[in-house]
N, C-alpha and C positions, 0 to 999 in steps of 0.2 A: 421173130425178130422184133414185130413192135412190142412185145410184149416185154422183152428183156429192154427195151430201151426205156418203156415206160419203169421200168424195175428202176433202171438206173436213173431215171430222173427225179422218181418219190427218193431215192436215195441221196440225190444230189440236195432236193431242198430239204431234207432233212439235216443235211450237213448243214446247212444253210443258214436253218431255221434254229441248230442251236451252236453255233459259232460264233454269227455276227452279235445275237443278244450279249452272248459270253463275250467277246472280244469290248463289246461297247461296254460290258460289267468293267472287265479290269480298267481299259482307260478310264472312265468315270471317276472308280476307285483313286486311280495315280491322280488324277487330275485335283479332284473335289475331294475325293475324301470317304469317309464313312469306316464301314468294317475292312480295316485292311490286312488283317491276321495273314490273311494265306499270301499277302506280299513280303511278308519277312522271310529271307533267307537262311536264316539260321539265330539261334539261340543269341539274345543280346547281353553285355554283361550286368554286373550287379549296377554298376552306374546311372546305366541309360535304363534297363529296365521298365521301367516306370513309365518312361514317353515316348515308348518303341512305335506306337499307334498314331505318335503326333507325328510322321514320314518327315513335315515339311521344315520341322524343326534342324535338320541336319541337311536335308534336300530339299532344299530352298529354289532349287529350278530341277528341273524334268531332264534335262539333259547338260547337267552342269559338272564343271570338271573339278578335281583339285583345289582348286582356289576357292571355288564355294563352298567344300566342305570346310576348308579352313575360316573362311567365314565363319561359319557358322559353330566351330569349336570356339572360337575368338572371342563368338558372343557372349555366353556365360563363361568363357575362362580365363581371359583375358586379364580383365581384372586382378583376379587371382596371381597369375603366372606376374603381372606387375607387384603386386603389394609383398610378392616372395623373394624381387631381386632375381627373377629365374635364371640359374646359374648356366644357361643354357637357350637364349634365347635367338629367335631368327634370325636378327644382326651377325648373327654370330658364325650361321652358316652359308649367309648372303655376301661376308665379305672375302673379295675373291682370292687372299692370302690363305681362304679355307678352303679353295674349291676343291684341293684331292679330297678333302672330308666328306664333304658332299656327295662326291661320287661312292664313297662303301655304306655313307649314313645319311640320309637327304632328309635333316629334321628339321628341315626348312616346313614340312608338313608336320601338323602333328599325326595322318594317318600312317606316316609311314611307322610310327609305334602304336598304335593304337589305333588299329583296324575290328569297325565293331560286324556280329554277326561270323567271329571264328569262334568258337567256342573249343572248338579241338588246341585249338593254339596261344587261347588267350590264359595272360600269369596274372600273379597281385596286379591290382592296379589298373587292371584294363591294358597291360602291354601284351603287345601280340610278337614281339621279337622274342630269340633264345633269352638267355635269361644272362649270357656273358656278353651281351652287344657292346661295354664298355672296350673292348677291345680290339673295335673297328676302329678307335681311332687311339686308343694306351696303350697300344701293345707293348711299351716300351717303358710304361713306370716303373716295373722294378731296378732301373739302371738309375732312374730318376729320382727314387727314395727306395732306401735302402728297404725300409720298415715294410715294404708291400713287396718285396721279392718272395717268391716262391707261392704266393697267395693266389688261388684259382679266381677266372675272373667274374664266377658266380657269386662273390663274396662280395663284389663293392658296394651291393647296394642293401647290405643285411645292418641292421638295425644300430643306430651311432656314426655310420662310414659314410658314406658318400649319397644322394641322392640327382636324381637327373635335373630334378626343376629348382627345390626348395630344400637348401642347404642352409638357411638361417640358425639354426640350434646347434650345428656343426660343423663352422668355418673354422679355422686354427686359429685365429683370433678370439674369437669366445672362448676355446675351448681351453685356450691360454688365461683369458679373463678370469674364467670359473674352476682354473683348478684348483686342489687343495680345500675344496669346501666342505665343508661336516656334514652328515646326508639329513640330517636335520635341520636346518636355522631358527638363528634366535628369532627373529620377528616369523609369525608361520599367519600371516593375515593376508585375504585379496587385495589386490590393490586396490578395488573400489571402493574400497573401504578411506583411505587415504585423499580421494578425491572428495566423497562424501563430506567429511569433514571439514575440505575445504571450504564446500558450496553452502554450507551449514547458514542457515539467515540469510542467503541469497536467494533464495527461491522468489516466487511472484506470489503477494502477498493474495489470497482469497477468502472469500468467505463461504466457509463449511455449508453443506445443505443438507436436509435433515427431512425426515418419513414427509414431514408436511410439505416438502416444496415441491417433493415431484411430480412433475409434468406429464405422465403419461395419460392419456385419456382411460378411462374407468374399466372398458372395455378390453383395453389391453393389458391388463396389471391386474396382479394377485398382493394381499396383504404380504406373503411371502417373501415375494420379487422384492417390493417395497421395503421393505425391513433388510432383507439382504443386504440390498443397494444403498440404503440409508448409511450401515455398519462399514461401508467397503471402501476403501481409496478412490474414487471417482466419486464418491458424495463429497468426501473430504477436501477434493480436488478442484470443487465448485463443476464437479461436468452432473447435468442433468439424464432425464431418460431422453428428452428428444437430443442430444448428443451425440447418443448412438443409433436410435431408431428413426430419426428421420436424418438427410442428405441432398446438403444443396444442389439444383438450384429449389427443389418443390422441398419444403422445410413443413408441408402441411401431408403429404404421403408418410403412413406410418410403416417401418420396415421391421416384421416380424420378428427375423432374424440376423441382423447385422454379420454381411460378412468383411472381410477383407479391405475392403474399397472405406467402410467406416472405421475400424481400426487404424487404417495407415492414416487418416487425418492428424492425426495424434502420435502416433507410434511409426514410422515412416522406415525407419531404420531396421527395426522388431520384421515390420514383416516384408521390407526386400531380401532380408537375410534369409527366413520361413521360405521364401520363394525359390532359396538358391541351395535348402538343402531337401534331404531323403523326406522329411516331411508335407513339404508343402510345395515342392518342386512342380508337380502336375498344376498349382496357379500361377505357376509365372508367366508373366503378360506375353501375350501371344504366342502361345501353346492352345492347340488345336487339334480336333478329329477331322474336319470337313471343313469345308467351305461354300458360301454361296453359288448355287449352281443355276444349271436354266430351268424355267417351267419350275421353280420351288420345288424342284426334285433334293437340294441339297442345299441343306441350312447349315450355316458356321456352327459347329458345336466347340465348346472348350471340353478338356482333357476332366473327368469326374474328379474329383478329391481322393485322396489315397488314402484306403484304410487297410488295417494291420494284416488282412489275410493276403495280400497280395504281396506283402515283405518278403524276403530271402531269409529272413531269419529266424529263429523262436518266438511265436506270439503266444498271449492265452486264448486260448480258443474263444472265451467269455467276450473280449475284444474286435475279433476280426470281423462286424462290421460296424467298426467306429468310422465314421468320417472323423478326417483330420483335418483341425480349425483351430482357431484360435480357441474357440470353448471347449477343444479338448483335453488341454491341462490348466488352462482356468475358465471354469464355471461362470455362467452365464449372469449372474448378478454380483458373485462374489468372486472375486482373482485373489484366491488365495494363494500368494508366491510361493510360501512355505508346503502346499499339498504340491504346487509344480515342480517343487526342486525333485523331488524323488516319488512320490505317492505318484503321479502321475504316468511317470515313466513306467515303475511297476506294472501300472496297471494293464500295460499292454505287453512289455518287454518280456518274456521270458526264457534270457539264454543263460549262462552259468555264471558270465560276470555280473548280472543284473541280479541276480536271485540270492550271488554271494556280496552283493554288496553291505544288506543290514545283518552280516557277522564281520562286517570291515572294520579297522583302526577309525577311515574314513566315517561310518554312519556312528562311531562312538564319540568321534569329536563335533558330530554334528547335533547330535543329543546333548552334550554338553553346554553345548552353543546355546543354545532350544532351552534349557534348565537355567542358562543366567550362570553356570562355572565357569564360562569361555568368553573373550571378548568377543563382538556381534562382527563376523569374517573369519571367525576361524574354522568353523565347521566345513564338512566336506561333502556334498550333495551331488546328486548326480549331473546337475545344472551347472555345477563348481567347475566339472572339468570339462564336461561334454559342451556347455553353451557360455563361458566368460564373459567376463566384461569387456567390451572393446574399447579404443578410444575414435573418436571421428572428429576431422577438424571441417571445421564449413570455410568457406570460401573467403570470408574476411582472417582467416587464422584463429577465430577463437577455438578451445578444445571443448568436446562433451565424451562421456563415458556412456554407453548403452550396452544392454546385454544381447548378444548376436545371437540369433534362433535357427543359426544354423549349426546342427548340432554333429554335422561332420567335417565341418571347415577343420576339424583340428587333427582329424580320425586317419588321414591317410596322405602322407606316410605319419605315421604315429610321433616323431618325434616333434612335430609341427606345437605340439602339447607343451613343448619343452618351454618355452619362451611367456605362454600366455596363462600357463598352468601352473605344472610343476617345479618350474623354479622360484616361485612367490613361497614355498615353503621347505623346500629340499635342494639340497647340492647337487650339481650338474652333473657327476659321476655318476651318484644314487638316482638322478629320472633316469639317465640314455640305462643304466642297468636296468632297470627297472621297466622302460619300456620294450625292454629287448626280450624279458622274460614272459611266454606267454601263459606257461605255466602261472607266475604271478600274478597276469593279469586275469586270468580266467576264476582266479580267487579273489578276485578284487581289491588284489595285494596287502593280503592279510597274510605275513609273513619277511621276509627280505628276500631279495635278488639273486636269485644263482648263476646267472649271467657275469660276465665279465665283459664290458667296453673298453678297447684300450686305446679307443682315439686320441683320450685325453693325454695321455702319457708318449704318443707316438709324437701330438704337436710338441709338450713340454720340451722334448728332446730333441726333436728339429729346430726349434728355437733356440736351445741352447749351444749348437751345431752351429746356426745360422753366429750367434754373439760369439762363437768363438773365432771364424773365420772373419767375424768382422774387427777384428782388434789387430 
């Protein structure tokens, strides 16, 4: 008897002895931080991806409800859902004239459409609903316009039609504004070209610095470097080596390699945008592995830099461990814009649009551009479409143009391109065609459109409906 009890007791503190270590691992983990792999539930999608390990970035409390997730979507997208007009925004399910909605569609959250960690269930986009949820609350459009009778309610949201959040390219009024347009236009330049021109002898007048001024101590600089940096826009610019390499308030610490934190001094706009897209997403200010714990068991770590082999998509293997920085597509004494717009991209990219872009119309007008045939904006680079020019107004209203480095603000839903891209040189039929085709775009629309959008022609016709009834 005592000998079974002593059985049972080596057995009790052996449960003991590896439970409570284990049980205090996972709280730690949840709490602080560190490897939290085996806490993820299920496969995350292409979006989040990348900061599935940062928990605290979505679960911002430990036992927090609803509201905190929404927080916390708010955070980075908020933004966004304002500057899109979201056709679809909370107000809109909070006022109580919509409460039967509410109750079949409650998008007062945004999890209630995008629920991350299904992978079984989740569509384009990150939605984890069926794919006809539009008719939790339309079931009744086809009485309401003729043009969408008989139409399955899988379709609303295919490509020129309807979107949930950001319908800017595809209101009936643009699509009124821009009909009848030649799928070509006469003027085929960016717009920042236009402003350029403006700002032309307004700049802050400086004086150019040249191999002999700069300032780096001996120790840190190569002839190289020097010469580079002499030849490059930032010598031109009057910005020195300590510029970049050192950082107030200590202006006597030399910083090997400038990251981020020196960049934005100057470039502010450049790399909030870098933060907010697939590239540079893992630096955005407070994104984290861990956090400080007790007994210096557990140091704040930030999320590593992202490089190409951990993409979802086609890389070249040659690539995949680049760290992603700013010296990724411009070189570290010399920022060549012209290797960024495309040589760079290449360099890592390789899926079928990327690889058919230099047999594109696009990389022949940009050659030409490059050769002095084309006025300087006409060319088409992969930076043309993927990262534009924006405009930002500051606080007293004046305007500036900078180029946004986020290079999927425009990528999903695709038509988002329409407004900032493609209509600076094509008619609004020819892009929504055009982005509808993926066939075309997988050749990097070397070819035309075999799609058909017939938005354009649906409004025409309700408008003209609409002026007949009003007479």
């Amino acid at each position: 008897m005592s000998r079974e009890m002593s059985r049972n007791a080596m057995l009790w503190l052996l449960w003991i002895m590896i439970t409570v270590p284990a049980g205090l691992y996972v709280i730690a983990a949840v709490v602080y931080g560190g490897n939290r792999s085996f806490l993820l539930v299920g496969r995350t999608t292409n979006g989040h991806h990348q900061i599935e390990l940062a928990c605290d970035a979505c679960h911002s409390s430990v036992f927090g409800d609803a509201e905190v997730l929404q927080n916390a979507c708010m955070n980075c997208h908020g933004a966004e859902l304002k500057n899109a007009n979201d056709t679809h925004p909370k107000s809109k399910f909070t006022d109580p004239r919509n409460a039967d909605r509410t109750e079949v569609l409650d998008a007062r959250y945004c999890v209630t459409c995008h629920r991350e960690h299904r992978p079984g269930i989740t569509n384009a986009m990150g939605v984890t609903m069926p794919n006809d949820y539009c008719v939790l609350c339309h079931r009744d459009i086809g009485e309401e316009r003729p043009s969408h009778e008989g139409l399955a309610f899988t379709t609303c949201a295919s490509s020129g039609c309807h979107r949930f959040h950001d319908n800017r390219a595809i209101y009936g009024d643009f699509l009124i504004k821009h009909a009848g347009q030649a799928d070509h236009l006469d003027s085929q330049v960016a717009a920042v070209v236009d402003w350029l021109k403006e700002k032309e002898g307004a700049a802050r007048k400086v004086r150019p610095l040249i191999a002999a001024d700069a300032d780096a101590p001996a120790q840190h600089t190569t002839d190289a470097a020097v010469a580079a940096w002499a030849g490059d826009r930032h010598a031109r610019a009057g910005v020195n080596c300590s510029g970049c390499h050192t950082s107030a308030p200590d202006r006597t610490a030399w910083i090997e390699a400038p990251h981020l934190a020196q960049c934005q001094s100057c470039h502010a706009q450049q790399v909030t945008t870098f933060s907010e897209g697939k590239h540079g997403m893992r630096q955005r200010p407070g994104l984290s592995v861990s956090q400080d714990g007790p007994f210096g068991l557990f140091k704040k770590t930030s999320l590593p830099t992202m490089t190409p082999a951990q993409a979802r998509i086609p890389m070249k293997n040659d690539a995949h461990d680049a760290a992603l920085g700013c010296n990724s597509c411009h070189s570290a004494h010399k920022y060549d814009r012209v290797a960024a717009r495309t040589e760079a991209c290449a360099g890592c990219h390789n899926d079928a649009h990327t690889t058919a872009y230099f047999d594109s119309p696009h990389h022949e007008l940009l050659k030409k551009e490059m050769a002095g045939a084309l006025p300087h904006g006409s060319g088409v680079s992969c930076a043309t479409c993927h990262m534009p020019a924006m405009t930002a107004r500051a606080d007293d209203g004046s305007k500036s143009i900078f180029v946004t480095h986020n290079q999927n603000d425009n990528l999903r839903p695709n038509e988002k391109m329409v407004r900032s891209v493609c209509g600076h040189c094509h008619g609004l039929q020819f892009s929504l065609n055009a982005l509808a085709d993926t066939a075309l775009i997988a050749k990097n629309f070397k070819g035309r459109p075999t799609v058909h959008i017939e938005s354009i022609e649906w409004a025409t016709r309700r408008e003209k409906e609409r002026a007949r009834t009003r007479r």
